[in-house]
N, C-alpha and C positions, 0 to 999 in steps of 0.2 A: 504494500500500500504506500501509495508516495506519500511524504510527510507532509503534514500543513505548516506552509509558510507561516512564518509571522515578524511580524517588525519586532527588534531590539528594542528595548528601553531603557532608554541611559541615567541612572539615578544620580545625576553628576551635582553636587551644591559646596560652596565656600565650605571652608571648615571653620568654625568660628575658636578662635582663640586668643587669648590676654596677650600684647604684643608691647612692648616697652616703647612709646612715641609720645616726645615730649617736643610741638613743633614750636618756632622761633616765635620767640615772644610778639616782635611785629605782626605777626601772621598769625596768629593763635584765634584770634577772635573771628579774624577774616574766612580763614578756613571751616571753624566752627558753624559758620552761620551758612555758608554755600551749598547748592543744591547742585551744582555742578563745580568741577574743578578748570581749570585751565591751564592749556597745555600751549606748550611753546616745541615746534619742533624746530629740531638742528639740523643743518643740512637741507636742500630742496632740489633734489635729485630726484628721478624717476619713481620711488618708492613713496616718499612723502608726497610728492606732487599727485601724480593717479591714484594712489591707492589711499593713503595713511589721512590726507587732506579733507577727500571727498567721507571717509567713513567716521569721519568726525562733525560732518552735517546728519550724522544719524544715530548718533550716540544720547544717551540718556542723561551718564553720568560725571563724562567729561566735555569738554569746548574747544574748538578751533580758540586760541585770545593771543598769541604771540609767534616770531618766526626767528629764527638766526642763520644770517647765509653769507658769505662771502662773495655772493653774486648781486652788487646793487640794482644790476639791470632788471634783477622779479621782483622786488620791494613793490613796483606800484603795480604788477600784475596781483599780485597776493595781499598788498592793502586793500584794492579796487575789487577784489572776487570776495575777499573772505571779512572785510569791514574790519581789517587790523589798525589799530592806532599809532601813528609814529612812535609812542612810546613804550610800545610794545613790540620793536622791530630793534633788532640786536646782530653785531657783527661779533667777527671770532678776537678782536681784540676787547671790545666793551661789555662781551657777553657775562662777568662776572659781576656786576652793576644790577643785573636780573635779578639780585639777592632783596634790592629793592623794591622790586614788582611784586604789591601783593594780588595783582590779574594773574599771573603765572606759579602754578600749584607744582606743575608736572612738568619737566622736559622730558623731551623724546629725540634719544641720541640715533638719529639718524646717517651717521657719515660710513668712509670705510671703515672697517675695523682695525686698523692701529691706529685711530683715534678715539677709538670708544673709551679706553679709562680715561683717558685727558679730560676730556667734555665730561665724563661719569662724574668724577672727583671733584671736579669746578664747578658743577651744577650741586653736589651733594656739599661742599663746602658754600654753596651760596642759602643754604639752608630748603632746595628742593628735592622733591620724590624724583629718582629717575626712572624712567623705562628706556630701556636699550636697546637698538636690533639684534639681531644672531650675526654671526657670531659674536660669544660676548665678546673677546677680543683674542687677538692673538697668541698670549701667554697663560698658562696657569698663574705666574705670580701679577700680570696685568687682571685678572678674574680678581686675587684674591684683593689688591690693593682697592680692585672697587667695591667689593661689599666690605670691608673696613672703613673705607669713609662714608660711606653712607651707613654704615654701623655708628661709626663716631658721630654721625652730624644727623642722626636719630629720623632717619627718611627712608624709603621707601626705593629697593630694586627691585623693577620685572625684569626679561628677560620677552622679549618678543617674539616667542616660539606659538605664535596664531593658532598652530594646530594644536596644542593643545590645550585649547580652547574650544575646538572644533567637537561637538559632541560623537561624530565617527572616529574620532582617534579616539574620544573617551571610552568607546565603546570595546575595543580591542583591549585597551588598558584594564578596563574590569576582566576582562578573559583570563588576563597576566596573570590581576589577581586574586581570583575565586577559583579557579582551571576547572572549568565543567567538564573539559575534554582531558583531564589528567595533566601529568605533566607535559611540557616544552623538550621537542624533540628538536628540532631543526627549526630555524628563523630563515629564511633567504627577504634583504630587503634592497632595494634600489630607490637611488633618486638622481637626477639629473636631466639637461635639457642641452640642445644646442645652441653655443652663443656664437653669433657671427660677428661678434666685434672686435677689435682690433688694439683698442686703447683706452681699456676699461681699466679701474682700478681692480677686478677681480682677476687679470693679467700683471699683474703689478704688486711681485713681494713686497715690496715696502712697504706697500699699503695695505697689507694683509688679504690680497689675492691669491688663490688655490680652492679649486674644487672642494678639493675636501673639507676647509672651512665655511664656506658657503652651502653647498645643496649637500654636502657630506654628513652633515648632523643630522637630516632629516633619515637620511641612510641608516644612522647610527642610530640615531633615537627610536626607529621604528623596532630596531632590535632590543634595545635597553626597555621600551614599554613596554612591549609584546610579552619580553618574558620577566618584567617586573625585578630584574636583577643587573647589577653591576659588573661590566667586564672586569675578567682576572688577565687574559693576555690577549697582545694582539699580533698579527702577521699581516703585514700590509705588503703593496707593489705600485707604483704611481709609474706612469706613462704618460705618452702625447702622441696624435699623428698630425699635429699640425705646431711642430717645432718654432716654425718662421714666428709663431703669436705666444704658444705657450712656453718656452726658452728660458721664463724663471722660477715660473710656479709648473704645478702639474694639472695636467687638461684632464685626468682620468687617474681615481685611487678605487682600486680593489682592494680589502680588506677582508680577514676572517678575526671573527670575536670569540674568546671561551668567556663562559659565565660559572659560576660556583658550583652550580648545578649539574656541571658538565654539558651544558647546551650549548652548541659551535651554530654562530650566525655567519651566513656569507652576506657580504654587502659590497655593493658599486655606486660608483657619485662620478659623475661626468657631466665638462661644459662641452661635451663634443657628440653624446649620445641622448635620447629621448627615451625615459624612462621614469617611472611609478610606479612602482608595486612593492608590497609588504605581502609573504607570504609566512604563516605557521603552522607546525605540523606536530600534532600532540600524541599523548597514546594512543586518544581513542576519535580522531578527529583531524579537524583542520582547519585553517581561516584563513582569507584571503581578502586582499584593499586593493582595488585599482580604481581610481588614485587613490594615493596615502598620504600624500601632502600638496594636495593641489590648496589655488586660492581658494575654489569652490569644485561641488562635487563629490566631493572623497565619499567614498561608499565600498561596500564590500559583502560577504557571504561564509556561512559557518557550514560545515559539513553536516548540521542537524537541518539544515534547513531555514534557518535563519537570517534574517536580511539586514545590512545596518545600514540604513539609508537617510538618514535625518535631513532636512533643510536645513539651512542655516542664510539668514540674508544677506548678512555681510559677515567675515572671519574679524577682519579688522577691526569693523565698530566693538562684537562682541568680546576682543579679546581686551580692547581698552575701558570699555565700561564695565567688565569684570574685576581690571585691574584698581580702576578710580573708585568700586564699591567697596574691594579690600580696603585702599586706603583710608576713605573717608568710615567704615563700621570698624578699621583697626581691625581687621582678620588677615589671617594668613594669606598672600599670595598664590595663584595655582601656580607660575613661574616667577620662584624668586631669581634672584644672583646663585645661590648653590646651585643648582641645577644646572644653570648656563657653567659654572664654574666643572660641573663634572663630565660632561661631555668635553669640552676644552682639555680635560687630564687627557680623556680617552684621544683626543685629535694632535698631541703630541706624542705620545705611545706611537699613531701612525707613523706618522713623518720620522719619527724616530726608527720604528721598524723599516719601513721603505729604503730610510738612507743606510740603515745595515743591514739591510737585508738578511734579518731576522727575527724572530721573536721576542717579542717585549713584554714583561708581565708590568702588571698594572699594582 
C-alpha cells in the first residue's frame, strides 16, 4: 500500500533565556521604548542593494534608518528610494560617530570578509548589536576577537546564515535530532554555483575570497545539521579549471568530514559548478533537499513518505526580524557568533588539509 503523504511540521520557536544586556546608557530609554529597531547596513554591494535593502520594507521588527558606503555616488540613490537622513549616512572613516545615533540599533556588516571583525569591533565598540554576513571572517582568532567585543561592549552577534532561519533546513535539523530513521549513516552535501566574473572580491585572497568560504559553509553546515554533531577530522583537495581567474584562491574544494559518531560526510563547494543538494542516509531511511540552501524554494523528501515543503516569503526579512525579536525580548539568538565561529575552525582544518594534503583532526 503506498504510504500517505503528508507535510512536515516544523515546531521551530526562540528559546527564551536570561541573557546578561546592559545597553549604553544614551540609548537605554531609546531602545526601550521602540517597536522597531534600526538598522544601518555597511557596505552596498549587490547583497545589501537587491536583497538585504528591499527585505527590510517587509520586516516587522526591524527598519531600513541608516547606510555606510564608500561609494558617495549611491548616497542620493538610497536617500531618494529608502527616505534616509543625511545624518544617518556614514562613510568608513566617520562611521564610528554612529555610536551617537540613537536611529541606528543594528549594523549589518555587509563587506568582504577580511573586513568583517574591523566593522564587527567598531560597531560593537560604538555601543551597537551587530549582524554579520557569512563568512564570519577569515580566521578563527578574527571569529573569536568578534564575539569578545561584542561580549565586552554587552550587544548582540548574528551571524547571517538565512537558512537557518529557513523552516526547510529546520526541518532536517529536527531529523539530526530526534533520528526517526535511527542513526546517520552517510551525509553527501553540495553547494555551489557558476560565477563568471573576473574581479570579484570572492577571487581575491586578501579579501577573503575562496569557495570554500563563501558557498562552502553551506556545504558544510548541511552536514554539521543533518547529523547534529561536530567534525572530528577533515580530508580536503581544492582545484581550478579556470587558473587565468582562480590563481589565488580555489574555484573548487572537495572535502570529506568524520563526526564522533563515526558518520563520514562527502561535501563539494564550487564557483565553477551548479549544485544543491543535501542528501542523508540512516538505518532505516533516508532524506533528501534539492535545494538546500537556495534564497527561496528549499524543499525536500523522507523515505517514509514525507514532504518538507514550507513557504517562506522572504528568507531575509524572516531571518532579520527573528534576529531584532531576540534582541529586543533578550533571548537567545538562532545564529549567534559561536556558531559562525565553529564552522570557521572546520574551514581552516580544510585549507589546512588541502595544502598538506592530509588529514587534519579537529
Amino acid at each position: 500500500m503506498e504510504k500517505q503523504r503528508r507535510i512536515f511540521i516544523q515546531k521551530a520557536g526562540l528559546i527564551a533565556a536570561a541573557s546578561a544586556f546592559t545597553p549604553q546608557i544614551l540609548l537605554s530609554k531609546t531602545r526601550s521604548q521602540k517597536k522597531k529597531l534600526g538598522v544601518a547596513l555597511v557596505g552596498l554591494g549587490y547583497y545589501s542593494t537587491d536583497l538585504l535593502a528591499p527585505a527590510l520594507q517587509l520586516t516587522n521588527n526591524c527598519e531600513l534608518r541608516g547606510i555606510v558606503t564608500g561609494s558617495p555616488e549611491k548616497i542620493p540613490v538610497w536617500k531618494e528610494k529608502y527616505g534616509i537622513p543625511d545624518k544617518n549616512v556614514y562613510n568608513y572613516k566617520n562611521f564610528d560617530t554612529i555610536a551617537n545615533n540613537p536611529d541606528i540599533d543594528v549594523v549589518y556588516v555587509v563587506l568582504p570578509p577580511s573586513m568583517h571583525a574591523e566593522y564587527t569591533i567598531r560597531a560593537a565598540n560604538a555601543g551597537k548589536h551587530v549582524w554579520c554576513e557569512k563568512p564570519m571572517a577569515p580566521s578563527v582568532a578574527d571569529c573569536e576577537a568578534m564575539i569578545k567585543a561584542c561580549k565586552d561592549n554587552k550587544v548582540k552577534l548574528a551571524i547571517g546564515y538565512r537558512c537557518q532561519h529557513d523552516p526547510n533546513i529546520q526541518a532536517y535539523m529536527k531529523v539530526g535530532k530526534e533520528k526517526p530513521f535511527g542513526k546517520v549513516r552517510m551525509v553527501t552535501s553540495a553547494a555551489g554555483y557558476f560565477d563568471g566574473r573576473t574581479n570579484h572580491w570572492k577571487q581575491n585572497k586578501k579579501l577573503g575570497g575562496g569557495a570554500m568560504g563563501d558557498m562552502g559553509v553551506y556545504a558544510l553546515q548541511g552536514a554539521r545539521l543533518a547529523t547534529g554533531e561536530e567534525p572530528i577530522s577533515v580530508l580536503a583537495q581544492a582545484s581550478t579549471t579556470r587558473p587565468e581567474i582562480y590563481h589565488e584562491v580555489e574555484e573548487t574544494m572537495m572535502f570529506q568530514l568524520e563526526f564522533p559518531s563515526g558518520v563520514r560526510a562527502s561535501c563539494q563547494t564550487s564557483f565553477g559548478i551548479n549544485m544543491n543538494h543535501l542528501q542523508v542516509n540512516y538505518e532505516k531511511g533516508w532524506l533528501k533537499m534539492a535545494p538546500h540552501s537556495s534564497y527561496n524554494g528549499n524543499n525536500g523528501s523522507m523515505s517514509d513518505g514525507t514532504i518538507i515543503k514550507f513557504s517562506i516569503a522572504n528568507q531575509q526579512a524572516k531571518q532579520m526580524d527573528e534576529d531584532a525579536l531576540a534582541i529586543m525580548e533578550k533571548t537567545d539568538l538562532i545564529v549567534p557568533g559561536e556558531e559562525g565561529l565553529r564552522d570557521i575552525r572546520v574551514v581552516e582544518a580544510i585549507y589546512k588539509s588541502a595544502a598538506q594534503n592530509c588529514v587534519v583532526k579537529l
